[in-house]
N, C-alpha and C positions, 0 to 999 in steps of 0.2 A: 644263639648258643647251641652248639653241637652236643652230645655226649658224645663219649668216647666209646660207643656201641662199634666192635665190627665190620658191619653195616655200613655206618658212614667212614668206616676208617679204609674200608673197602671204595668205597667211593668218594672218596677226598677229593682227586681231580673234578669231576663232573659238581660235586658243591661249589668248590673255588672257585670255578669259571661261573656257576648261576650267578655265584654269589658278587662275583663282578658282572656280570653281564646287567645286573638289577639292582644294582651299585647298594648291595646289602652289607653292613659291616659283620664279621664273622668271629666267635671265640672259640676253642675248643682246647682238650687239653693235652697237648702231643705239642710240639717244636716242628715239630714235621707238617702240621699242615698250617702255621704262621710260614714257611718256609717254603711251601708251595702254593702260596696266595693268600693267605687265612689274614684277617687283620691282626688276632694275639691268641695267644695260648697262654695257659696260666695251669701250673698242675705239679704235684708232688715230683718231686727230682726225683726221676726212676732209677738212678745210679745208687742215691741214700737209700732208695727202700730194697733196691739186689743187695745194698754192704752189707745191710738188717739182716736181712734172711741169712746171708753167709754165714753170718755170726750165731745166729740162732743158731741154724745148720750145725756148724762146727761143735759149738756147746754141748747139743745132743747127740751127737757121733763122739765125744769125748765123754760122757757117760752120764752127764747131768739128768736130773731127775724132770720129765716136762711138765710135770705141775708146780716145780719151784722153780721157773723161767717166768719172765715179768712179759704180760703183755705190752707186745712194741708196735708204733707203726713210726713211717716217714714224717717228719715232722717239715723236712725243707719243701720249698715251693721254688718252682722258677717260673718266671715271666719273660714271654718273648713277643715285641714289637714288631712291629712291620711297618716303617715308615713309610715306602713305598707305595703300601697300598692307602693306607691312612691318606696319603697325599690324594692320590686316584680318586678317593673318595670327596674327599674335600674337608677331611678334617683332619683334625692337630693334636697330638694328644699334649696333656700339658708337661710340663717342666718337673712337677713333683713323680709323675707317674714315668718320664723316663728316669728322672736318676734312682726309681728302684727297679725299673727293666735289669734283668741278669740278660737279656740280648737283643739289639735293636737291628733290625734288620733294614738296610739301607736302599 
């Protein structure tokens, strides 16, 4: 499991390739690095938590008072597969865990 530190987001390539080369399965939480070899990523829809803030945003440029705003956060998740690598590795993910994949990468 990666965190989503800088750091490794910085160095994504150089993990992917360890992480295949020592045939390590990999999670982190970005699309981006299931996308650049990663086995899955699993992490808040960064789209649902930019609309949040927008709307916060707006609310309090329209005059609202920011102690009567409710605290908010992302509540979606997406999952993204990497069957390719999955294969690479030697293993399968099951049948219940793709039909909640929101993207399998082939």
């Amino acid at each position: 499991m990666i965190t989503g530190d800088t750091f490794f987001t910085t160095h994504q390539d150089q993990i992917v390739a360890l992480a295949a080369r020592y045939l390590v399965p990999t999670i982190e939480k970005t699309r981006e690095f299931a996308v650049a070899g990663g086995l899955m990523s699993y992490a808040s829809d960064y789209q649902d938590a930019f609309h949040l803030v927008g709307n916060f945003t707006g609310r309090i440029l329209k005059g609202e008072n920011l102690a009567d705003l409710p605290v908010q956060q992302a509540t979606k998740v997406k999952l993204v597969l990497n069957s390719k690598i999955a294969k690479a590795l030697g293993l399968t993910f099951p049948i219940a865990l793709l039909g909640r994949a929101d993207e399998v990468i082939e």
